[in-house]
C-alpha positions as CSV (number, residue, x, y, z in Angstrom):
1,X,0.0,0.0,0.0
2,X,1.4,3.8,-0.8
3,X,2.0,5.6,1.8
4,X,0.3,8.6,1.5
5,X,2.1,11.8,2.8
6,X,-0.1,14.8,4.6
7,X,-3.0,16.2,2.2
8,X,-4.8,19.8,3.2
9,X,-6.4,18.2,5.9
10,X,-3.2,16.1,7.7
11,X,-3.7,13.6,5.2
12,X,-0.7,12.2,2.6
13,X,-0.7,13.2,-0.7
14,X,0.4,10.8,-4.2
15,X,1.3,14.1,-6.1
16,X,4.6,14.7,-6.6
17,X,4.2,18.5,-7.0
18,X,3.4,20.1,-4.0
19,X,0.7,22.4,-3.5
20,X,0.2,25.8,-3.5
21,X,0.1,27.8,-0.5
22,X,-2.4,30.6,0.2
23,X,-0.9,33.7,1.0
24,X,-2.4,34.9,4.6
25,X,-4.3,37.7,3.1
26,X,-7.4,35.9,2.5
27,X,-8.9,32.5,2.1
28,X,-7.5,32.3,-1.4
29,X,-5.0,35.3,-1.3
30,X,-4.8,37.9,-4.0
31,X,-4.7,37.4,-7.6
32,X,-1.2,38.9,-8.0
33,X,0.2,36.7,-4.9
34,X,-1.5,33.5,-7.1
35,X,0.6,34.9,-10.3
36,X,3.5,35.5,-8.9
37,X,3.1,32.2,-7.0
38,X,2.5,30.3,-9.9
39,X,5.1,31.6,-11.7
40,X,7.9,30.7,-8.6
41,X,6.5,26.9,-8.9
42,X,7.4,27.2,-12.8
43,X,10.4,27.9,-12.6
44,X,11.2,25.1,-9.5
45,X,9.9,22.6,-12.0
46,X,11.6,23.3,-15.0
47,X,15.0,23.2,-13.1
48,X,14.3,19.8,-12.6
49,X,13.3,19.0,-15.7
50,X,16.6,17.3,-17.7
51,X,18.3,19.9,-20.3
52,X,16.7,19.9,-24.1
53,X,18.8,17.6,-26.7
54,X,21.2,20.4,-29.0
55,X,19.7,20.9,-32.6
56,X,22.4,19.1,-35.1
57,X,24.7,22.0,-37.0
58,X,23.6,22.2,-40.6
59,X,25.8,24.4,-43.0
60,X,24.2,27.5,-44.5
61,X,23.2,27.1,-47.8
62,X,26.2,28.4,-50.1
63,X,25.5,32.3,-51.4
64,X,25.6,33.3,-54.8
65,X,28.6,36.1,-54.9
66,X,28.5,37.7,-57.7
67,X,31.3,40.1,-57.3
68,X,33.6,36.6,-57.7
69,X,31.4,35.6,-61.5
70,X,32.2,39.2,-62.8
71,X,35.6,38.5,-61.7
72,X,36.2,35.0,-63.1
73,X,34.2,36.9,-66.1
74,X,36.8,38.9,-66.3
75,X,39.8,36.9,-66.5
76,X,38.0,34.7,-69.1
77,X,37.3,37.8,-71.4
78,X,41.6,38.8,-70.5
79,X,42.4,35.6,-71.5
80,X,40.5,35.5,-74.9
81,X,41.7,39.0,-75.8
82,X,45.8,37.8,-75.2
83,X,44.9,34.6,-77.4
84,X,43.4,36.7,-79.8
85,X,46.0,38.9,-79.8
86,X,49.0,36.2,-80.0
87,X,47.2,34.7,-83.3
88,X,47.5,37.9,-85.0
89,X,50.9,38.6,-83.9
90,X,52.0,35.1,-84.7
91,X,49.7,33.7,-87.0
92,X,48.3,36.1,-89.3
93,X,49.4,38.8,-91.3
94,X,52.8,39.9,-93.2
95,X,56.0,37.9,-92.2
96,X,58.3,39.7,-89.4
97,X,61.6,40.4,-89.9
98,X,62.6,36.6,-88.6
99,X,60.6,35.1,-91.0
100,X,62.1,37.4,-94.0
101,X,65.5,36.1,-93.1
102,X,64.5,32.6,-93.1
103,X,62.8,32.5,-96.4
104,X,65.9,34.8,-98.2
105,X,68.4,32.5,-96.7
106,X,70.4,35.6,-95.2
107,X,71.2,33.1,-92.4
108,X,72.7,30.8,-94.1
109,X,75.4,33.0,-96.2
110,X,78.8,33.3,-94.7
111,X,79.4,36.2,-97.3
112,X,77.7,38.5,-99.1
113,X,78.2,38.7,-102.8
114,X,76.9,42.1,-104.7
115,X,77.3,43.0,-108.4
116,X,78.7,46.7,-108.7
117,X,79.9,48.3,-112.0
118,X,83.3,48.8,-111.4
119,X,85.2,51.7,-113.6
120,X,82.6,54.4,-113.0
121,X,83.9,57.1,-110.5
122,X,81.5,58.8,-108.0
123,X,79.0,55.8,-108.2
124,X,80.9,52.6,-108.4
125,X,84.8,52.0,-109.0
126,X,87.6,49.7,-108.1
127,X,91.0,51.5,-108.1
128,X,94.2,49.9,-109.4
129,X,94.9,48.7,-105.6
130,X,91.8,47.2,-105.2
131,X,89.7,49.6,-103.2
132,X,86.3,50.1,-103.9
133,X,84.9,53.4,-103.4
134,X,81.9,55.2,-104.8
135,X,77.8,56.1,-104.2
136,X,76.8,52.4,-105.0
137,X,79.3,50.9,-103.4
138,X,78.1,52.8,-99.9
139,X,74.7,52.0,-100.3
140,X,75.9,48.4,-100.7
141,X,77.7,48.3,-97.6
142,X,74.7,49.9,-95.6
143,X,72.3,47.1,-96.6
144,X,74.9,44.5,-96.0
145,X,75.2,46.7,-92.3
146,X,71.5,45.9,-91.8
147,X,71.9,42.1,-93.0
148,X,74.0,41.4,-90.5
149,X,77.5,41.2,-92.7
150,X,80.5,43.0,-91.7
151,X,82.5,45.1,-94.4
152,X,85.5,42.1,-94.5
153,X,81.8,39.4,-95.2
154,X,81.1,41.2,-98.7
155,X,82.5,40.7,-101.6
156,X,82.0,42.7,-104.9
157,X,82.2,41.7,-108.4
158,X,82.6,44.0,-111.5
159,X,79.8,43.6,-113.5
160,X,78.6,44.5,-117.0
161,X,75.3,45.9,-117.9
162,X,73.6,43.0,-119.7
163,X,74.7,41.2,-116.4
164,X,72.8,42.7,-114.0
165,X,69.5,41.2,-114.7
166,X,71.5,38.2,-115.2
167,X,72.5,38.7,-111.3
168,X,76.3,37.1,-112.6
169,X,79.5,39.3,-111.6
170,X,83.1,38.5,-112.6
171,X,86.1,37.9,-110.5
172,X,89.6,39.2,-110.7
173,X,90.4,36.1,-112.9
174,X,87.2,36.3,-115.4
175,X,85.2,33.8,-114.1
176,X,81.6,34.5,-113.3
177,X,80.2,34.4,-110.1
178,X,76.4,34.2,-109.1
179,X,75.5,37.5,-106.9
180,X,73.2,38.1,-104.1
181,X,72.7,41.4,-104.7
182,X,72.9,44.0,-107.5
183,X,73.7,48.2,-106.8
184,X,75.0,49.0,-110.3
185,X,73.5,52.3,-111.3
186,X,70.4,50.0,-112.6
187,X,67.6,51.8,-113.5
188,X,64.0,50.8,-112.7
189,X,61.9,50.6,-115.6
190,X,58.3,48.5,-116.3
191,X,60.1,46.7,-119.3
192,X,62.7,45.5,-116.7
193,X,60.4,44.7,-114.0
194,X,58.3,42.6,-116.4
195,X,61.4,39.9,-116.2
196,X,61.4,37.1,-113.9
197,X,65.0,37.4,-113.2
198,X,64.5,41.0,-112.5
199,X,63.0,41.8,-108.6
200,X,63.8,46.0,-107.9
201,X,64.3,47.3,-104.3
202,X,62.7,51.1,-103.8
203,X,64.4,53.6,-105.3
204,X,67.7,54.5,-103.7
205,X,68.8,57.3,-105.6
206,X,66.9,60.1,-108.6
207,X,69.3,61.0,-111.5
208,X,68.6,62.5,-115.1
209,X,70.0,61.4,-118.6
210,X,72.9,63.9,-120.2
211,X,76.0,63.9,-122.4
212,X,79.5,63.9,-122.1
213,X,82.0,65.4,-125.3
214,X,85.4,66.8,-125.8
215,X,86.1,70.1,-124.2
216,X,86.1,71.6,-128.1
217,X,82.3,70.1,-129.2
218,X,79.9,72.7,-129.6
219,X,77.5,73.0,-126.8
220,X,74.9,70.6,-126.7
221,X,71.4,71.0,-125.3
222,X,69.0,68.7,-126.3
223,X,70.0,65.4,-128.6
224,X,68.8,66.9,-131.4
225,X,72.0,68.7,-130.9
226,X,73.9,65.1,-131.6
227,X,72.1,64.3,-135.4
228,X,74.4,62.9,-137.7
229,X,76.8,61.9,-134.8
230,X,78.2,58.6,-133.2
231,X,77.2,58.8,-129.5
232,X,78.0,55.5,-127.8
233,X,76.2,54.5,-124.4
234,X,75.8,51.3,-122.6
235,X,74.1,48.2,-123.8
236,X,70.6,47.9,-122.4
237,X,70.7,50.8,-121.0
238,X,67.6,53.7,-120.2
239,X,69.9,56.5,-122.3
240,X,70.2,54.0,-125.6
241,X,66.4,53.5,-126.4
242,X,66.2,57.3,-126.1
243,X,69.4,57.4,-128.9
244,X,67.6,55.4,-131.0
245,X,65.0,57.4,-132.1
246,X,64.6,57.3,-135.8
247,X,63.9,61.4,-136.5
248,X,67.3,62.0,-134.3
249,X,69.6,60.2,-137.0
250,X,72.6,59.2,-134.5
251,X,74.3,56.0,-134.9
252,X,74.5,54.9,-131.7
253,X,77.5,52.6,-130.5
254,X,76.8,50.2,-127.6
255,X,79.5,48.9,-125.2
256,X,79.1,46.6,-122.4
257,X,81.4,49.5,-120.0
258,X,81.5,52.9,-119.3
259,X,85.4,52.6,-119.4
260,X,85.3,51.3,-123.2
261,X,83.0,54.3,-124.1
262,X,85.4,56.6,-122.7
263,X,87.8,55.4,-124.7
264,X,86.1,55.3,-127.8
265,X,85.2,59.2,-127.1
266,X,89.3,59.8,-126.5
267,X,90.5,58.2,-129.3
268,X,87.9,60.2,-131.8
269,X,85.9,57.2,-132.8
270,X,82.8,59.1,-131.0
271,X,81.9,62.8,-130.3
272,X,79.6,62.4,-127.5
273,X,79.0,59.4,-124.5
274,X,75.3,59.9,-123.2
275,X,74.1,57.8,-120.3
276,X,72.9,59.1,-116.5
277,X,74.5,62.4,-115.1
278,X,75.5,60.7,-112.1
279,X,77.9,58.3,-114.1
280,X,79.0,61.5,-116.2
281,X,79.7,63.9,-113.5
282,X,82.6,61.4,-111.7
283,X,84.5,61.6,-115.3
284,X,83.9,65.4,-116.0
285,X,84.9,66.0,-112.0
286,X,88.6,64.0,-112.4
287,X,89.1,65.4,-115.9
288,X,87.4,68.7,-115.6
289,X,90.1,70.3,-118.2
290,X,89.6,67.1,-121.1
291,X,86.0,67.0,-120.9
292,X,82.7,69.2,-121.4
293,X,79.4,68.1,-119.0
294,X,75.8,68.8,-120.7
295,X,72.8,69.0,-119.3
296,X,69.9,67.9,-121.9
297,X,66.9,69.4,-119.7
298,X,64.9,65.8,-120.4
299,X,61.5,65.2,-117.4
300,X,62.2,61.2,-117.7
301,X,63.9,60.1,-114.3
302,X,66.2,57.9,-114.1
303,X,65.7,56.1,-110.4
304,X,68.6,53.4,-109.2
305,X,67.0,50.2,-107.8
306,X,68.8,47.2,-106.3
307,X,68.0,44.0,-108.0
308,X,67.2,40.9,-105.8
309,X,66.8,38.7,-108.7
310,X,63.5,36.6,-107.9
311,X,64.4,36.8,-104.0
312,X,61.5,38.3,-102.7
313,X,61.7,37.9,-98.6
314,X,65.2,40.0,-99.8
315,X,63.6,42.8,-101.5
316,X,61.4,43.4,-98.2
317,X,64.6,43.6,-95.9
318,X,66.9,46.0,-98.8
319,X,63.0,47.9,-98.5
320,X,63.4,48.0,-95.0
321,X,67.0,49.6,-95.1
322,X,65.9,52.1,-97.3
323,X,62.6,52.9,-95.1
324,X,65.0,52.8,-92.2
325,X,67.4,55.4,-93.9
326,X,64.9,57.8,-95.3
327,X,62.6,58.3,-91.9
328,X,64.9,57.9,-89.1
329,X,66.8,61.5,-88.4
330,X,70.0,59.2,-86.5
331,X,70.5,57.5,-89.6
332,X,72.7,59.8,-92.2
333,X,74.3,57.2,-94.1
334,X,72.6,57.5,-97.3
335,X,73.5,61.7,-96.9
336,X,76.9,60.8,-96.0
337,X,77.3,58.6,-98.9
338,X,75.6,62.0,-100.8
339,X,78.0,64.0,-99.8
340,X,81.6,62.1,-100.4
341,X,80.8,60.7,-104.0
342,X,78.2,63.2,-105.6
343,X,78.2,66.5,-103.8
344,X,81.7,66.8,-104.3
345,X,81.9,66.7,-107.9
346,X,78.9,69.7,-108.0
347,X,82.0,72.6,-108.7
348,X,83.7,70.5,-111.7
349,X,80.5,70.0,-113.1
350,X,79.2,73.7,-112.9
351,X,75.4,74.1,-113.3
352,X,74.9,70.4,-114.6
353,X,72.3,68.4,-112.4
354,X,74.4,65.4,-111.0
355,X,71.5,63.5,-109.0
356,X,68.7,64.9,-106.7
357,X,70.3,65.1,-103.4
358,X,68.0,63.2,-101.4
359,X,67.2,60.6,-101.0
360,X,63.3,59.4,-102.7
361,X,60.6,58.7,-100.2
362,X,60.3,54.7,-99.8
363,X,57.0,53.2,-99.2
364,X,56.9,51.5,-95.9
365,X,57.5,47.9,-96.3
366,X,55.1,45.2,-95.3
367,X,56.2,43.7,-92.8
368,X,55.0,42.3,-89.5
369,X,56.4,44.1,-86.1
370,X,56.2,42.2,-83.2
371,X,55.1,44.2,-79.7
372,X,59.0,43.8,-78.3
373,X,60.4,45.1,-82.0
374,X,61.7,48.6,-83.1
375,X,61.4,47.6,-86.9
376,X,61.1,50.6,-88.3
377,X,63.8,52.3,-86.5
């Protein structure tokens, strides 16, 4: 049997809460003591009651940040832009200045071999100790400069005027030799650069046709002046054709050298040598006393271009020389070469027009510049 402890009336109780106790101020006490009461008894019980299990820890859902997309964005759109850009640098477009050397085979020549006339003073001559000297011969050594050859890598071969085209020079024992290169007072013309064997640089130099004669010969102005004579000029050269019209009646002899026509005008068998001014003047300038300079007052320009033969990755670097030389105000090599082998025979040659003294404008070459490159300059 339970024992039963004290109820309201001295009797036991079975619950286990205990009861509430009236407050003395009345049977039943106030309604605030009851409250305040009941809230006391709350509190007493849920101290006893055992501690609620903790929740389990769940990780927040992840957040969208979208400060982090437009960054990744970002780099994605970088990314495509520098691929973008390193196909066009590498893979599109005109060849850079690496490629030009490796299709020309400039690499692979230990020397440089360029056809040069060789008995014309002023432009191109080789003295009777072997030294070279001249315009042409200046211009040779700056594009070999550019190449990469030193003045001891280049060799130059004499060369006549049918050979130029033919890109063939001759040695100092007669044998022909295959050139790289040809600066020999070679005039650009369509007829010329119709050939296959025939590729022309940009202009390097602007000179006139005129006539050279014994100091005695009446003064010539125009050919017309020449009818009836024997005026010998170069073979294949610009100044013949214009000889050779019919209503000017001059029997025109052709040699293969300026040296030979010279000779022919010394020794009577001509009156008169005609070719480009720039080749006259260096013979009127060292025999100013033998010799009379005339200027025929003709518009057709004569303009020097180096032949490449069918080397085209070549004619772009020679181009690129030339470009070089024109726009860049450091470089004065082509108005140094000016100055030593043309400008200085101005006086002999008194108001004859030698060669326009400077140098023509080159069109800028197409080729590729790569963003670490100073090509141009």
């Amino acid at each position: 049997m339970t024992e039963m402890g004290p109820g309201r009336n001295g009797t036991s109780s079975r619950f286990a809460w205990p009861l509430r106790r009236r407050t003395p101020a009345g049977p039943e006490g106030t309604a605030e003591d009851i409250a305040v009461q009941d809230v006391a008894e709350r509190e007493a019980a849920d101290r006893r009651l055992p501690p609620p299990a903790p929740e389990p820890l769940v990780d927040p859902p992840p957040r969208f940040h979208l400060a982090m997309f437009r960054l990744a964005a970002l780099g994605l759109a970088l990314v495509l832009a520098l691929g973008l850009a390193l196909v066009r640098v590498f893979g599109s477009g005109p060849p850079s200045v690496a490629d030009l050397r490796a299709q020309s085979g400039v690499d692979t020549w230990t020397v440089l071999p360029i056809g040069v006339k060789d008995d014309q003073p002023g432009t191109a001559i080789r003295d009777e100790n072997g030294v070279w000297s001249g315009f042409d011969i200046e211009i040779a050594y700056m594009i070999a400069e550019d190449l990469g050859f030193r003045r001891d890598d280049v060799r130059f071969y004499g060369m006549e005027s049918e050979d130029r085209a033919r890109m063939q020079g001759v040695d100092l024992k007669g044998n022909r030799v295959p050139v790289k290169l040809v600066v020999a007072s070679f005039s650009i013309t369509a007829e010329r650069e119709a050939r296959q064997d025939v590729t022309f640089s940009e202009p390097y130099l602007f000179t006139e046709q005129s006539v050279l004669t014994l100091k005695d010969h009446r003064p010539v102005a125009t050919l017309r002046d020449l009818k009836g004579e024997s005026v010998c000029s170069l073979s294949t050269a610009t100044s013949a054709s214009a000889l050779e019209r019919p209503e000017l009646d001059i029997d025109v002899v052709s040699r293969n050298r300026m040296r030979e026509c010279i000779a022919d005008l010394r020794g009577g068998k001509v009156t008169a040598v005609s070719t480009d001014a720039a080749i006259l003047a260096g013979f009127k300038a060292r025999s100013p006393d033998e010799f009379a300079h005339w200027d025929l007052g003709v518009d057709a320009t004569e303009a020097y271009g180096v032949n490449v033969g069918n080397n085209e990755a070549l004619k772009k670097l020679v181009d690129l020389t030339l470009y070089r030389s024109y726009y860049d105000p450091a470089d004065g090599r082509w108005e140094e070469a000016y100055q030593r082998n043309l400008q200085s025979e101005t006086k002999a040659n008194g108001k004859v027009p030698i060669a326009i003294a400077t140098q023509p404008r080159p069109a800028r070459p197409a080729i590729r510049e790569l963003p670490w490159e100073d090509v141009f300059r």
